[in-house]
C-alpha positions as CSV (number, residue, x, y, z in Angstrom):
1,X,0.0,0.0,0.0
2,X,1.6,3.0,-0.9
3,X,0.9,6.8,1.4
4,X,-1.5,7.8,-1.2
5,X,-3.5,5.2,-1.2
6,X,-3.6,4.8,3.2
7,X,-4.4,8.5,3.3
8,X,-8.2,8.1,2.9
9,X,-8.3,4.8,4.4
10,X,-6.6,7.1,7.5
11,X,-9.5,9.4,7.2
12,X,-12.5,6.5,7.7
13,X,-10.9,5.4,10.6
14,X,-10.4,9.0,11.9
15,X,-14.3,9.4,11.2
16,X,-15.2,6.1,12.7
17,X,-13.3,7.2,16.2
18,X,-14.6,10.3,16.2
19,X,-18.2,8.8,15.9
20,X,-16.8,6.8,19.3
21,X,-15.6,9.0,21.6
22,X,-17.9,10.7,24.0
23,X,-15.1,12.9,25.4
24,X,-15.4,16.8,23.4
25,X,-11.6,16.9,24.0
26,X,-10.8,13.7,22.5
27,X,-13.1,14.2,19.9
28,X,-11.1,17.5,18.9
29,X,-8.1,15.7,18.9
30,X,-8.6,13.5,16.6
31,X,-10.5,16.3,14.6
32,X,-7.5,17.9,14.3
33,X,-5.6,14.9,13.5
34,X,-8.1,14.4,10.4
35,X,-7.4,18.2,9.6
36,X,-3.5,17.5,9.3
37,X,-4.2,14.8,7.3
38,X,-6.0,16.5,4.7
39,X,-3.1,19.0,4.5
40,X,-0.5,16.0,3.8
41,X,-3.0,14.0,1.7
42,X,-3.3,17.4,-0.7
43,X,0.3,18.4,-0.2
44,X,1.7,14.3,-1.3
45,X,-1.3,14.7,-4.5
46,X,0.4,18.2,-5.6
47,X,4.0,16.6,-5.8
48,X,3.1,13.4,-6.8
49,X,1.4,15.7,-10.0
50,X,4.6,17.8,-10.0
51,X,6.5,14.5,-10.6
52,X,3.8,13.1,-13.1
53,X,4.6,16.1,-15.1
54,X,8.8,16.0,-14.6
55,X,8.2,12.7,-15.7
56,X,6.3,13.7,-19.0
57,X,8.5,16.8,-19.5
58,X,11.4,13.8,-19.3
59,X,10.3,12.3,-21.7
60,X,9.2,15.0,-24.3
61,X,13.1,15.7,-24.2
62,X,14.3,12.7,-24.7
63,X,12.3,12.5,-27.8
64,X,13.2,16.0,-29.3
65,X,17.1,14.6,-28.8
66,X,16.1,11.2,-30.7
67,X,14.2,13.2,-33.1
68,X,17.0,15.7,-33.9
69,X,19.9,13.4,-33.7
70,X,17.7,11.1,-36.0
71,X,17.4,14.3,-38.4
72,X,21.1,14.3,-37.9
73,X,22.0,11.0,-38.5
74,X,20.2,10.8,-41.6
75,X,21.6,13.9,-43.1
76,X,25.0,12.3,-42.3
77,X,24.0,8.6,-44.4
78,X,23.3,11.0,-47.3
79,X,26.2,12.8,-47.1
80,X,28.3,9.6,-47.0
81,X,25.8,7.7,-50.0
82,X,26.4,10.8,-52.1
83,X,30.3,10.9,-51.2
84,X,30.5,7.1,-51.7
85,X,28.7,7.4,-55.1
86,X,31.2,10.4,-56.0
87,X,34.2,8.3,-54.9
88,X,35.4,5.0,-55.7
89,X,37.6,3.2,-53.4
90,X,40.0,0.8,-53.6
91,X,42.7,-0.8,-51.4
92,X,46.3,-2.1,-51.0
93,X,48.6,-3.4,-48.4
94,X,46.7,-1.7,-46.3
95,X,46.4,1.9,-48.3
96,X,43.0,3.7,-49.2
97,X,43.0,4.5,-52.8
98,X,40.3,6.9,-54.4
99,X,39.4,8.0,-57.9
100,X,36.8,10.7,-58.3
101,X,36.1,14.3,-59.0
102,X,37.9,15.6,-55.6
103,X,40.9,13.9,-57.0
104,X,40.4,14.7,-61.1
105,X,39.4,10.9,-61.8
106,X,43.0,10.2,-61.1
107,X,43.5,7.2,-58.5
108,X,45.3,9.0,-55.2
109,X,46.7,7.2,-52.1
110,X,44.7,8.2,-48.5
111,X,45.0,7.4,-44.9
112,X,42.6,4.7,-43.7
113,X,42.7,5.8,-40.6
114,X,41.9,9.9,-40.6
115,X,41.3,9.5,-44.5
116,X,43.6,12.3,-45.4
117,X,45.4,12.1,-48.5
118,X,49.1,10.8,-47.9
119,X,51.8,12.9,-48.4
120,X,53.7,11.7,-51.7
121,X,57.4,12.0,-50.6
122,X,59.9,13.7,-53.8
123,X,62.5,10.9,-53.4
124,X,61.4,7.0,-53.3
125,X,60.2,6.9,-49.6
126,X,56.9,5.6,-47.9
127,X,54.2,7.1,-47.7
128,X,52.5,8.7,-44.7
129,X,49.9,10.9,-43.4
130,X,50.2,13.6,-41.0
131,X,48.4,12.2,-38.5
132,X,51.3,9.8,-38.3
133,X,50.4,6.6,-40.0
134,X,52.7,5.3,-42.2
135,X,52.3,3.0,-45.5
136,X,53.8,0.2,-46.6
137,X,53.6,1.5,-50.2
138,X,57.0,3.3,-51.4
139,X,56.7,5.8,-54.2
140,X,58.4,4.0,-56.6
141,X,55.8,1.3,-56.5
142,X,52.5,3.7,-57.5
143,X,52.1,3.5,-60.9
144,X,52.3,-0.4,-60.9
145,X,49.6,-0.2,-57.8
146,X,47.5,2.3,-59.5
147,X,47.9,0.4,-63.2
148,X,46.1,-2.2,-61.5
149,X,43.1,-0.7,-60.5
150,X,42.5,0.1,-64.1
151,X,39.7,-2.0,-65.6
């Protein structure tokens, strides 16, 4: 039984004794008794209503945020349908390779891990990214890579 639901069983019993007594003091005892108890039976309705509504208010937010990030997310799968359609990828030994109108249909080596493009040293080193990852490609072995991906 919860305090909300023993208030007004409180109040029939309060009723009942003061139909029993014969005493006028007693009787405005537990008169005033029944008084308090209306006081706490309103003041436990008000904040259990102030909590129904924190509740519902709750939740309304929690559905704006799923609404908006859904908004979001969705925005974001176009953006990466319309970059993936724009782009065609390919990989080696570990290296991303993309051919496309960012890159003037030319394929061009990118990190797989920030997805930079590498930096293409001027002597036959590896290549890397600036982020620090380093490929196992050296530049000398490019245009075999790349002659590959050729249909």
């Amino acid at each position: 039984m919860t305090g909300l639901e023993a208030i007004p069983k409180i109040a029939v019993l309060l009723s009942q004794l003061i139909a029993r007594v014969k005493d006028r003091k007693a009787a405005a005892l537990v008169q005033q008794i029944l008084q308090h108890q209306l006081v706490i039976q309103k003041e436990l309705m008000a904040a259990h209503a102030k909590i129904s509504q924190t509740e519902r208010d709750h939740a309304n937010v929690i559905a704006e945020i799923n609404e908006r990030h859904a908004k979001t997310i969705a925005h974001l799968n176009e953006k990466i349908a319309k970059f993936q359609s724009e782009m065609e990828i390919r990989y080696h030994a570990g290296t991303e390779f993309r051919r496309g109108k960012k890159t003037g249909e030319k394929w061009q080596p990118f990190c797989p891990d920030c997805g930079l493009p590498l930096n293409i040293p001027t002597r036959n080193y590896q290549l890397s990214c600036a982020c620090g990852w380093e490929s196992n490609i050296w530049k000398a072995q490019l245009p075999g890579i790349v002659a590959r991906f050729v249909p």
